[in-house]
C-alpha positions in Angstrom: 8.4 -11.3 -41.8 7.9 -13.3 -38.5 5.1 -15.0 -37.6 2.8 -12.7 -35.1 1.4 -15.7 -33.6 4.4 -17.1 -32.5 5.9 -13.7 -31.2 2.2 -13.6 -29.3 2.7 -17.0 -27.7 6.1 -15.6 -27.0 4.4 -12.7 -24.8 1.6 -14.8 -23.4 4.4 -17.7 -22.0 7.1 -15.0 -20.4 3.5 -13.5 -19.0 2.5 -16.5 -17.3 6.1 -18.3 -17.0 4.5 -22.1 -17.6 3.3 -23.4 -21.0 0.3 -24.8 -20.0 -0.8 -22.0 -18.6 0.3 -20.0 -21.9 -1.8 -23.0 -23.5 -4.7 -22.4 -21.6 -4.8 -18.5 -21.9 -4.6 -18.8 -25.8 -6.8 -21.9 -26.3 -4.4 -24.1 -27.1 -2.1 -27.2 -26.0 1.1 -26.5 -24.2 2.6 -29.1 -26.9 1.6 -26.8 -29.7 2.9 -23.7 -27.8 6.2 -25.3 -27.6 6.6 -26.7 -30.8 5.8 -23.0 -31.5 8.4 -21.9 -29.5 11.6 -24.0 -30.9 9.9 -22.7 -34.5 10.8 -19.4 -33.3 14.0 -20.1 -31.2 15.3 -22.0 -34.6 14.5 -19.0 -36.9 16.4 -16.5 -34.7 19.0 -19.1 -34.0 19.0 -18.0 -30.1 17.5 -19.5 -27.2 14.5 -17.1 -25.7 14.1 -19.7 -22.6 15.4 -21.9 -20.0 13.3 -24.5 -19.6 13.5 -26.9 -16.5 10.7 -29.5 -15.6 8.7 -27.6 -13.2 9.5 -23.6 -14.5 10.2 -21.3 -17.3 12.0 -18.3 -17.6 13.5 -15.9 -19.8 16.8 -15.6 -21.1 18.7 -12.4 -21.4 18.2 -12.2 -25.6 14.3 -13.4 -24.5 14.1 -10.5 -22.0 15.3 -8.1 -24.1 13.0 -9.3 -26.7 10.2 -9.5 -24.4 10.4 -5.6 -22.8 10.8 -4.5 -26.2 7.7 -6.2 -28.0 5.1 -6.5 -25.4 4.6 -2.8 -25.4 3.9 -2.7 -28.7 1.4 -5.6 -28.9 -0.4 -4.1 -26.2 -1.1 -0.7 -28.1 -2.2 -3.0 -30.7 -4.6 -4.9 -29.0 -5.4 -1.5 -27.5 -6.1 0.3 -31.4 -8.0 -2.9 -32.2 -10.2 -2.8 -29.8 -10.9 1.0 -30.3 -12.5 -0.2 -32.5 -15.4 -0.5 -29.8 -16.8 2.8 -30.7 -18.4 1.9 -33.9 -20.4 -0.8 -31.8 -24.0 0.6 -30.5 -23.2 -1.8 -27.3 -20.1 -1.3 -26.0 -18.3 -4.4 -25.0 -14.8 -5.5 -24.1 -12.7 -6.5 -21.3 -10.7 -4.4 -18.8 -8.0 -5.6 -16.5 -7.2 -3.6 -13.4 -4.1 -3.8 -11.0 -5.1 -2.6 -7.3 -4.5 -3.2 -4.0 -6.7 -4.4 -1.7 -8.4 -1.9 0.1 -8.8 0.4 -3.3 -10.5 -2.7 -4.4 -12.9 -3.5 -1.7 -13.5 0.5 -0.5 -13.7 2.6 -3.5 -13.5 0.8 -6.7 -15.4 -1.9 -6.2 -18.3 -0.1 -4.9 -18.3 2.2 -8.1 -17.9 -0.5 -10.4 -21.3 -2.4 -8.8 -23.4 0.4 -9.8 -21.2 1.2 -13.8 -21.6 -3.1 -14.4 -25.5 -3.5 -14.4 -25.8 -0.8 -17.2 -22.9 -2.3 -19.3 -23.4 -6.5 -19.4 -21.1 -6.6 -22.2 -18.4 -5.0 -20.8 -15.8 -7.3 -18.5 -14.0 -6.0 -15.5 -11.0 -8.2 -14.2 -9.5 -7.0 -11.1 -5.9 -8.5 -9.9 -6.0 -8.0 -6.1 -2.3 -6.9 -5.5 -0.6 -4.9 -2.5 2.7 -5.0 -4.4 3.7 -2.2 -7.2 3.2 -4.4 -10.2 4.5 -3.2 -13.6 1.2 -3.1 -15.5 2.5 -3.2 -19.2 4.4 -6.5 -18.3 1.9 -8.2 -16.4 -0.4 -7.3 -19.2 -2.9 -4.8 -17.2 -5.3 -1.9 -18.7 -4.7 -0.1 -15.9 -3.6 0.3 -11.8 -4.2 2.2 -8.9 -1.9 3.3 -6.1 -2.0 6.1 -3.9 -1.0 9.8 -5.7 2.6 9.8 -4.7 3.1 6.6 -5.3 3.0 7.2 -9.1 5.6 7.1 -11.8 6.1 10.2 -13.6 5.1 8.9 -17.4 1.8 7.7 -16.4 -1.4 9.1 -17.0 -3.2 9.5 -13.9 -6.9 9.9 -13.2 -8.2 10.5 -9.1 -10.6 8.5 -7.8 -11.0 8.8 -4.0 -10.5 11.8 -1.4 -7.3 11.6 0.6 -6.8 8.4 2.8 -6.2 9.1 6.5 -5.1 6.1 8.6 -5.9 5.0 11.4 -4.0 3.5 14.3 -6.7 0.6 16.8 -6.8 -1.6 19.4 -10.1 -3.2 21.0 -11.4 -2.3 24.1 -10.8 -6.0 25.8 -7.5 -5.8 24.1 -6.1 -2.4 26.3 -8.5 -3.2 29.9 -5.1 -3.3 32.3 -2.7 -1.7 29.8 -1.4 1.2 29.9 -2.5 3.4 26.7 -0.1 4.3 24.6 0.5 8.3 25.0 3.5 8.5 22.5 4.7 6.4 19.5 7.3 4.8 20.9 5.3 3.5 23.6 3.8 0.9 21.1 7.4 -1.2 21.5 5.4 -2.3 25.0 2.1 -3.9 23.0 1.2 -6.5 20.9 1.3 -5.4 17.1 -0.3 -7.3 14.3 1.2 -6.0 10.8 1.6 -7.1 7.3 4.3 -7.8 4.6 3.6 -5.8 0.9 4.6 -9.4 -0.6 6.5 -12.4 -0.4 9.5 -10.5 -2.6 9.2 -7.6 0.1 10.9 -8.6 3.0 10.7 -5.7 5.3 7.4 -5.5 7.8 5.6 -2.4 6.5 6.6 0.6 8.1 4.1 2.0 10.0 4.0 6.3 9.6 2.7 9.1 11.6 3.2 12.9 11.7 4.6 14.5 15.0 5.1 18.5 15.1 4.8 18.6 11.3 7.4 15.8 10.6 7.3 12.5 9.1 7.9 9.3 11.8 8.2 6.2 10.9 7.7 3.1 13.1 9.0 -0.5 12.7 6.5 -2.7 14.1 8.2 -6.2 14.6 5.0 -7.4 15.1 4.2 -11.1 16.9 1.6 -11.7 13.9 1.4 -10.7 10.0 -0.5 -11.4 7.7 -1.3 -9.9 3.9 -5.2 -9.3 3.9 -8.3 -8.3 5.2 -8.5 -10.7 8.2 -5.7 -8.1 9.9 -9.1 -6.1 10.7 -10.4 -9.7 12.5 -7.4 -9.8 14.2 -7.3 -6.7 15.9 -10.8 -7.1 16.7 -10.6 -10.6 18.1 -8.0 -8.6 20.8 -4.6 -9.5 19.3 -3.0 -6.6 19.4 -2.8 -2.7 18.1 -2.7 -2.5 14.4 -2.9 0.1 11.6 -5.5 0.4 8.9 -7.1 2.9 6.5 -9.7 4.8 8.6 -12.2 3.9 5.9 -11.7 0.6 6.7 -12.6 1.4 10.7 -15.1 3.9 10.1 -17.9 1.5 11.6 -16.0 -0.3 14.3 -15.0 2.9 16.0 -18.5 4.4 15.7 -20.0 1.2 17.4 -17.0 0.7 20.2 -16.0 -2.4 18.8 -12.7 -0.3 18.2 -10.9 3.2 19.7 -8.5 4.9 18.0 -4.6 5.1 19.8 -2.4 7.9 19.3 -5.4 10.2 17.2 -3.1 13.0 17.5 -0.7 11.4 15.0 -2.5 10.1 12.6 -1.0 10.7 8.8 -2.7 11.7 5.9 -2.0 10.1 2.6 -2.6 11.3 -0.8 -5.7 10.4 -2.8 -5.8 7.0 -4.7 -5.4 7.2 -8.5 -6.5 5.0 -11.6 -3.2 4.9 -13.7 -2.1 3.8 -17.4 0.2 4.6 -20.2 0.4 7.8 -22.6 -0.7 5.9 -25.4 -3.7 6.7 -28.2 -6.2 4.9 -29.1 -8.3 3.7 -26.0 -11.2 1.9 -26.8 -15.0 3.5 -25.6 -14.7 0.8 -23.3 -11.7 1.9 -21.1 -13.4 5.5 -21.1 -16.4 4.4 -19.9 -14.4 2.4 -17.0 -12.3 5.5 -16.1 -14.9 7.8 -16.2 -17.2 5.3 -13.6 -14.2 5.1 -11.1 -13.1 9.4 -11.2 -13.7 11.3 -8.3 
């Protein structure tokens, strides 16, 4: 039989992709880990890594190891800690994939309320605009918009239906022509974002005309991947498109108007998402239950 611990150092290093932080994470040193490591490598008589002196990465014999393992650890550790239900105080940690926005406008402001009533109970929240795979990376759970959602997930609603929103400020537009149709946007300044590094495309900006989808390529003079996007706009950069949530207050004070109203798309609602398995712990229910709609 093989050692768990080293087939757990195993996962936690292609996790992280560095020994010392696969060290770190599992109280360790990064010497022990890979000492751990060759242990294994030498008892399956292949090679699970490359190593270089900067990075790590996984072979093709380590990767196919890797996809088929971590799964299964991770409904272990979920069984285990199940186990939660016999406690009278529920307690346990909970890691959650999201992006941005879900974070800051509707699960963090649930979660603010659920946390005082639970102090054993620890939420982790990865801030990510990307579509991460959350069994890999190691996640209890993720949220993405409704149609964004892969068909073998559970998947639990947790806000109403997003509408977006597309604004300019009103120093921004004084001696501009307003933009009457989308394609009139190609004559301002636009201010954008990129999902990620990995994804190279500007994001596509979309509205609804006459009951059909259009999309708009921005090519916009300035990105940038967070929140400040909202300063920018304000501070009279440009035109720039945002969850109305995330607006709400700048267009009720004038600090922002809304451009081309009539077009504005509706997006499904965002979800709380996570594997088919058995066995959650009192402590994930408790989570899901304090972020449903």
């Amino acid at each position: 039989m093989y050692n768990f611990n080293e087939l757990n150092y195993f996962i936690t290093i292609a996790k992280t992709g560095n020994f010392a932080k696969a060290g770190k994470q599992l109280g360790i040193s990064s010497s022990a880990v890979s000492h751990s490591m060759r242990k294994l490598e030498g008892r399956l008589k292949l090679r699970l890594f490359n190593r270089s002196t900067r990075n790590v990465s996984l072979t093709e014999a380590g990767e196919q190891l890797y996809q088929q393992i971590a799964p299964l650890f991770h409904s272990i550790n979920e069984e285990v800690n199940a186990l939660n239900n016999f406690l009278s105080t529920p307690s346990g940690t909970i890691r959650i994939n999201a992006p941005h926005f879900a974070i800051e406008h509707i699960i963090y402001p649930k979660l603010r309320d659920f946390l005082p009533l639970y102090p054993q109970i620890n939420i982790e929240i990865q801030s990510d605009n990307s579509w991460a795979d959350i069994v890999k990376q190691g996640f209890d759970m993720g949220c993405r918009l409704g149609n964004d959602l892969a068909k073998d997930m559970i998947a639990v609603k947790i806000s109403e239906p997003l509408k977006m929103a597309l604004v300019a400020s009103p120093n921004y537009l004084i001696g501009k022509d307003l933009p009457k149709q989308i394609k009139d946007l190609d004559k301002h300044r636009r201010i954008g974002m990129k999902i990620s590094a990995q994804h190279g495309t500007e994001l596509t900006w979309e509205f609804v005309e006459n009951g059909e989808l259009v999309k708009y390529q921005p090519h916009s003079q300035f990105k940038i991947n967070s929140s400040l996007r909202k300063q920018a706009v304000l501070d009279g950069l440009g035109i720039t498109w945002l969850g109305r949530p995330d607006v709400e207050k700048e267009l009720a004070t004038g600090q922002l108007v809304e451009v081309l109203a009539q077009y504005a798309i509706s997006y499904d609602s965002f979800y709380i998402y996570y594997p088919s398995r058995k066995g959650h712990s009192n402590v994930f229910k408790l989570v899901v239950d304090a972020l449903k709609y």
